[in-house]
C-alpha positions in Angstrom: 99.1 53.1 244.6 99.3 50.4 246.9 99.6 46.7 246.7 99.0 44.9 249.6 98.7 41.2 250.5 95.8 39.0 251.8 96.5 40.3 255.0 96.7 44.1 254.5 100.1 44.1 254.6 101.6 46.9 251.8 103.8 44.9 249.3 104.9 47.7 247.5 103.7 51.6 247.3 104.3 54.2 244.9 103.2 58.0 244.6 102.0 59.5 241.4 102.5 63.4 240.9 99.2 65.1 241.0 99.1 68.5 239.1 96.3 71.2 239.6 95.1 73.5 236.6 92.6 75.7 235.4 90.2 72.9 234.6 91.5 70.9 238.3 92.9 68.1 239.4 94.4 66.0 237.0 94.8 62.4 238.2 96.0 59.3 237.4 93.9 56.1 236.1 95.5 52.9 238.0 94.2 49.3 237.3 96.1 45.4 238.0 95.8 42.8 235.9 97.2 38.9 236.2 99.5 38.4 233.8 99.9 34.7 232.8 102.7 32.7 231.5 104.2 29.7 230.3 106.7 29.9 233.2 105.4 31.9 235.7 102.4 34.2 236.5 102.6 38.1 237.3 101.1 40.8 237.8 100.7 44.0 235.6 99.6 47.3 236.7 98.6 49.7 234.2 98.8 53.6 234.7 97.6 56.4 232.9 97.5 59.9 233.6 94.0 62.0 233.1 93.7 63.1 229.4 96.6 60.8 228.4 96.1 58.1 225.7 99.2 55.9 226.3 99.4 54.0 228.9 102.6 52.9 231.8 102.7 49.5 232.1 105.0 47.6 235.0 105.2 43.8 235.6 105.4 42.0 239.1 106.4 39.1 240.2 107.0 36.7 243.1 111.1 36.0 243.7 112.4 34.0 246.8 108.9 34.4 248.6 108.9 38.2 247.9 106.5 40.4 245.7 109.0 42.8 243.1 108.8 44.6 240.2 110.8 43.4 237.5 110.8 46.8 235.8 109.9 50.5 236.6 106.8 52.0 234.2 107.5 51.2 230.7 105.9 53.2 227.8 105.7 50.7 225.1 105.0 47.6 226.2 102.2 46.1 224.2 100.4 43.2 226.0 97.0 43.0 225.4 94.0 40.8 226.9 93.3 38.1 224.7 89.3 37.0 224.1 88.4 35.6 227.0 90.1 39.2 228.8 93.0 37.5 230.1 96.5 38.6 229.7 99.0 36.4 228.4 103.0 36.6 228.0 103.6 36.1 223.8 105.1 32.7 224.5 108.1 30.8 226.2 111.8 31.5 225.8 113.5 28.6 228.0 112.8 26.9 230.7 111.7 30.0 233.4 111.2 33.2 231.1 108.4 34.3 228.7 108.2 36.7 225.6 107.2 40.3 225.9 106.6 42.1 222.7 107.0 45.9 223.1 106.5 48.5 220.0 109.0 51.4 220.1 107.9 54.3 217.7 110.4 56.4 216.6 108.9 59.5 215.1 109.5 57.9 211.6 108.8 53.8 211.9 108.1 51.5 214.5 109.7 48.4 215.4 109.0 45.6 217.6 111.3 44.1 219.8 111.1 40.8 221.7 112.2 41.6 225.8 112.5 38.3 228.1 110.7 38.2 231.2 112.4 35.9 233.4 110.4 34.9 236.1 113.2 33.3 238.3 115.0 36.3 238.4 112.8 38.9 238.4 113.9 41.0 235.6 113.6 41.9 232.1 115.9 41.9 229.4 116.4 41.9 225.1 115.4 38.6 224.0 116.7 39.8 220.8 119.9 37.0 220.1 122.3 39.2 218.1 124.9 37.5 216.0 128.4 37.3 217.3 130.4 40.0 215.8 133.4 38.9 213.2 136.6 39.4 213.8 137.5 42.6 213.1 133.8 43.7 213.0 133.1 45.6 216.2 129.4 46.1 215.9 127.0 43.0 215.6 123.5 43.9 214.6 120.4 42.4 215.7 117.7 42.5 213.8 114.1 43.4 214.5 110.5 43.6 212.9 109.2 46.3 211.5 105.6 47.4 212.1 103.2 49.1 210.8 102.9 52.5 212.1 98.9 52.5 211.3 98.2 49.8 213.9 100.7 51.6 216.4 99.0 55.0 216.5 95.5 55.2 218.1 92.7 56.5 216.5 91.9 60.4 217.3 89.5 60.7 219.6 86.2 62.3 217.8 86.2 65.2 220.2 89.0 66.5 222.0 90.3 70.0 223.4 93.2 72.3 223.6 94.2 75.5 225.9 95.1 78.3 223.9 96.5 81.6 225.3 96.1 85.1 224.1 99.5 85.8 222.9 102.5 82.8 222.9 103.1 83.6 226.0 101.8 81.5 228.7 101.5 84.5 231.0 99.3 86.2 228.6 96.6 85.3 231.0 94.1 82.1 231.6 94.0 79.8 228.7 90.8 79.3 226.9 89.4 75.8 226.3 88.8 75.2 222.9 87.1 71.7 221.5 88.2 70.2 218.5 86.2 68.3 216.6 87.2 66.2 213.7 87.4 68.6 210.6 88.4 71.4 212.7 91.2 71.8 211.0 90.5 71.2 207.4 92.0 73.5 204.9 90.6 76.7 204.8 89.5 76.6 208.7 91.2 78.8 211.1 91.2 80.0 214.8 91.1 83.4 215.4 
């Protein structure tokens, strides 16, 4: 991936691993998107690797005349496009940064947490303000949102598929394609 400016010139580059199977080449889905602000305007390129659901996300910016990424690709950030398509920062913290949520599943809950985007600087941080710890009390605790874990997950795709091998062993031999369906795997269905 390349980003390059109105005059060709490459801005910033970065490889993505490419891995060849039994089905091919698995790739990577790349797209940019502006990212607007209350205090600044980005941009935010969103990866995905073939057959992957979740996406990478990583923010860019323009600090002291230069185009930089104000964070590597993230997991869990969770900015989406608003009606119109357009996607927008959650709203202002100060005078140069903006709010960021991002969802962080755990296996057993979710929570989201509030990460500052501080355009001046070109970074992100928590914008979580934890209480000062008391005297004698050496770990403060921030607190954070909870969230549904139903409107985290994504909906199962209605048809999917799956490599099984032979034995357990991936050197069994080549691995067979099977499609799932929904209801494959109600009770009393099996593989064999």
């Amino acid at each position: 991936m390349e980003i390059v400016d109105a005059g060709g010139a490459i801005q910033y580059q970065r490889t993505y691993p490419l891995w060849v199977d039994d089905e091919g080449v698995s790739a990577w889905t790349i797209s940019a998107h502006i990212l607007i602000g209350t205090n600044g305007t980005g941009l935010l390129v969103r990866s995905r690797p073939s057959e992957s659901s979740g996406f990478y996300e990583q923010i860019f910016g323009v600090v002291n005349g230069k185009l930089v990424p104000f964070c590597g690709p993230f997991p869990a950030m969770d900015i989406k496009p608003d009606a119109s398509g357009v996607y927008r920062t959650a709203g202002p913290l100060g005078p140069q940064a903006n709010e960021i949520p991002v969802t962080v599943g755990t296996g057993r809950f979710v929570i989201a947490i509030p990460i500052r985007l501080d355009w001046a600087q070109g970074k992100l941080s928590l914008a979580a303000q934890c209480p000062e710890s008391a005297a004698g009390n050496a770990h403060a605790m921030c607190q954070y949102q909870m969230v549904d874990p139903k409107s985290f997950l994504q909906k199962p795709k209605s048809v999917t598929f799956v490599r099984l091998y032979l034995s357990p062993n991936e050197n069994s031999g080549k691995a067979e394609r099977v499609i799932v369906k929904r209801g494959s795997l109600a009770p009393g269905n099996r593989f064999s």
